[in-house]
Residue, then its C-alpha position, 0 to 999 in steps of 0.5 A: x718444185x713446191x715448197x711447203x712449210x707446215x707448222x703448228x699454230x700452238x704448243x705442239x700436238x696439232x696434227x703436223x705429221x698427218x699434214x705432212x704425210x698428206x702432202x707425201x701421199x699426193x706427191x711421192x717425189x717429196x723430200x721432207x725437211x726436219x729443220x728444228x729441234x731434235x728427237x723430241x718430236x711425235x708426229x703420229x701417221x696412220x695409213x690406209x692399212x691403219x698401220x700406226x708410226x711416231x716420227x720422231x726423227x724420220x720424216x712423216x710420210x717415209x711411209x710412202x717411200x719419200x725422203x728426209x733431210x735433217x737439215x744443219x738447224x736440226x739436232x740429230x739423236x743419232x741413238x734414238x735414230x737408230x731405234x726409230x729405223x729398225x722400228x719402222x722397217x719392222x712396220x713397213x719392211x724397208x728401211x727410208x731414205x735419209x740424208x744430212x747436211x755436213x755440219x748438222x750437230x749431234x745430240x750426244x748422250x751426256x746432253x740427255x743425261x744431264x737433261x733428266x737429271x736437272x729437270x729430276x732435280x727441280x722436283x715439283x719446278x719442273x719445266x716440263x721438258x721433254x728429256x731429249x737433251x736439246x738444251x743441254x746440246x745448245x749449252x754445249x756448243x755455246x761452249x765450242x763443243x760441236x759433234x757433226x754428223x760428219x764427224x761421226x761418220x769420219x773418226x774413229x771408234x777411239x777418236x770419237x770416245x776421246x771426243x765425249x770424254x773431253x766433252x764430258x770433262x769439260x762441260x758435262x760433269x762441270x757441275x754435277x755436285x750441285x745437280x746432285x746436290x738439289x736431287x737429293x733435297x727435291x728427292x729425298x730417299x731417291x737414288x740419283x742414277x742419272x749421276x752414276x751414268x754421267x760418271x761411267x766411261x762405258x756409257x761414252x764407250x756404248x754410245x759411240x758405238x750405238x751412233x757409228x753403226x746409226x751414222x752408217x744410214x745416213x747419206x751427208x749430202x750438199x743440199x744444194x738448189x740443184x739437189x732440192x730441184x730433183x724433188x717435185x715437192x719439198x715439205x718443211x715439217x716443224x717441231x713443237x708449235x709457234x707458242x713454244x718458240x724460243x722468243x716467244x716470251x708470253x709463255x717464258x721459261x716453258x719454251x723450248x730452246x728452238x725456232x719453231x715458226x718459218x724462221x729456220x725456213x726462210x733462211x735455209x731456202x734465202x741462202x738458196x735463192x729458193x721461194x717458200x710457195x706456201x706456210x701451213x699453219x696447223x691447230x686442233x679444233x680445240x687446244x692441247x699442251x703436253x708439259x707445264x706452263x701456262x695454257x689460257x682456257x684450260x679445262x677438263x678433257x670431260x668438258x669436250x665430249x667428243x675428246x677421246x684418249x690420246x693415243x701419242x701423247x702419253x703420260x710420262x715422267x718428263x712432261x705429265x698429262x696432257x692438257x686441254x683448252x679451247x682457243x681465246x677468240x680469233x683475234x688470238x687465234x690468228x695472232x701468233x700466225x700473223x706474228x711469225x709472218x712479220x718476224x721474217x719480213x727481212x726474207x725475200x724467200x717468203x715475199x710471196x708465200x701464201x698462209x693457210x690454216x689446218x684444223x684437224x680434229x675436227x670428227x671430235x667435236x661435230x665439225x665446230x672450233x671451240x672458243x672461249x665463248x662460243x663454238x663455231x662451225x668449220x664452215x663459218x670460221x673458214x669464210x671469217x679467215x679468208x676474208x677478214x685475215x687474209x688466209x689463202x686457204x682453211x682445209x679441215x680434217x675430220x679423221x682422227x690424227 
């Protein structure tokens, strides 16, 4: 069995979905693991027919018939999942394979709610977030308030809603006055419905309907060496990028509140006594961030000509307009790659792993990188990664992601 970890170099956008569904292509007896995060992800596949997917939550390459394991480090939007399946088997007519580790958490309605509410609330401060909940989730199980996927499967309709009701008396409503409070001042004339569901008991009715009926396509599974060892090729397909982890803490408090380097990785095979064969680090030929925060080098998209509209990144109320940048020089390029590594040096899962570079993008902008000052040719910069930094292999793409 191979074992892939692919992750993106920056802040997210990179092109880790296309990566993943290479791989899946290659090798269809692939489970994919989605290890960090939540719903928030975007990983956009297009296959050879150019049908179009996002993943969010389905794994990229389910196109090809592989399967997908949310892991127990994994949020699960079990509403959104829902829609994300009947979306995609209205794209390729079946339905993909998808299991779960018992104890893997739940984001739950009120996270998501009170998500929009307080980034709305902040006005013109906004973080940036993507509007999914997964602060708000973390918050509440630092609270002792845990929904498993389990849990889900195993109450009862009532059981259940009286579980979100609790969670709502005690964590979800705790301070709604003050939310509402800054809402009203950051939005003055603008009605905050976001309070008008967070107190509405059929919103919790609704809900635990929706994600009964969702929780019926997932198989709970002990994901054991011995189930992993029935795949030919598991791939680690990471949330977000390296420069949004949740300790990386030069781009503080535009972080977002999970691991998104190999970290998640190595423990989950170290516990399975299990070797990472190779870390993937994914980047465009230039930069992009999609929220706020600091981005070093930020221009104007016009500035690279070969640049065209992105299809996946859309403008939205959450995170804005996309943004774009060229990389600093290539001992910053390489730096967060080399950073992460170290930070699992506890790990004897990932002693031997091998480092490797994705650019994709590469059809829009002539085959160069671009730096701060100077642009580089792919072929150039490939031979400056193996043997000055290291890196076993630099693979390019010239499609669009």
């Amino acid at each position: 069995m191979k074992t892939i970890a692919v992750i993106g170099k920056n802040f997210g956008d990179e092109g880790k979905g296309l990566v993943c569904a290479s791989f899946a292509k290659k090798e269809k007896i692939t489970l994919i693991v989605k290890h960090n995060g939540g719903g928030q992800a975007g990983h956009t596949v297009e296959d050879e027919s150019k049908k179009r997917f996002i993943h969010h939550q389905i794994g990229s390459g389910a196109e090809y018939g592989v399967d997908t394991l949310l892991a127990d480090t994994f949020l699960v939007d079990l509403f959104q999942l829902g829609n994300e399946l009947e979306e995609f088997e209205a794209v390729y007519g079946f339905t993909p394979k998808i299991y779960a580790e018992k104890d893997t958490r739940i984001t739950i309605i009120d996270d998501v709610l009170r998500n929009m509410f307080i980034e709305s609330a902040r006005g013109k401060e906004r973080h940036g977030s993507c509007g999914m909940g997964i602060n708000e989730c973390i918050n509440r199980h630092e609270n002792g308030l845990v929904l498993t996927v389990a849990d889900v499967r195993d109450k009862s309709l009532k059981e259940l809603f009286d579980i979100l009701v609790d969670f709502r008396e005690k964590y979800g409503q705790r301070d709604l006055d003050s939310i509402c409070d800054l809402f009203e001042r950051n939005n003055p004339g603008r009605r905050a419905d976001y309070y008008d569901m967070l107190t509405n008991s059929d919103v919790l009715a609704n809900f635990a309907e929706s994600i009964k009926e969702t929780v019926k396509h997932i198989e709970i599974i002990d994901a054991s060496s011995d189930f992993l060892l029935g795949y030919k090729q598991v791939v680690f397909e990471t949330g977000q990028g390296l420069l949004l982890d949740n300790d990386y803490k030069k781009f503080a408090p535009y972080l977002t509140p999970s691991k998104t380097g190999l970290w998640n990785i190595a423990a989950f095979l170290e516990k399975r006594y299990i070797k990472l064969d190779s870390a993937v680090y994914v980047t465009r030929s230039y930069v992009t961030r999609h929220g706020n925060g600091p981005l070093p080098g930020e221009c104007d998209r016009n500035e690279f000509p070969g640049v065209t509209m992105d299809l996946t990144n859309i403008d939205n109320e959450w995170q804005g307009s996309i943004r774009y940048a060229r990389h600093q020089d290539i001992e910053e390029f390489v730096l967060p790659v080399k950073e992460d590594f170290r930070s699992v040096g506890q790990f004897r899962s990932v002693k031997e792993t091998e480092l490797s570079i994705f650019i994709t993008h590469l059809n829009e902008t002539d085959g160069f990188i671009y730096f701060k000052d100077e642009e580089i040719h792919f072929d150039k910069l490939k031979d400056i990664l193996k043997t000055k930094h290291g890196f076993s292999a630099v693979y390019g793409l010239w499609d669009r992601c």
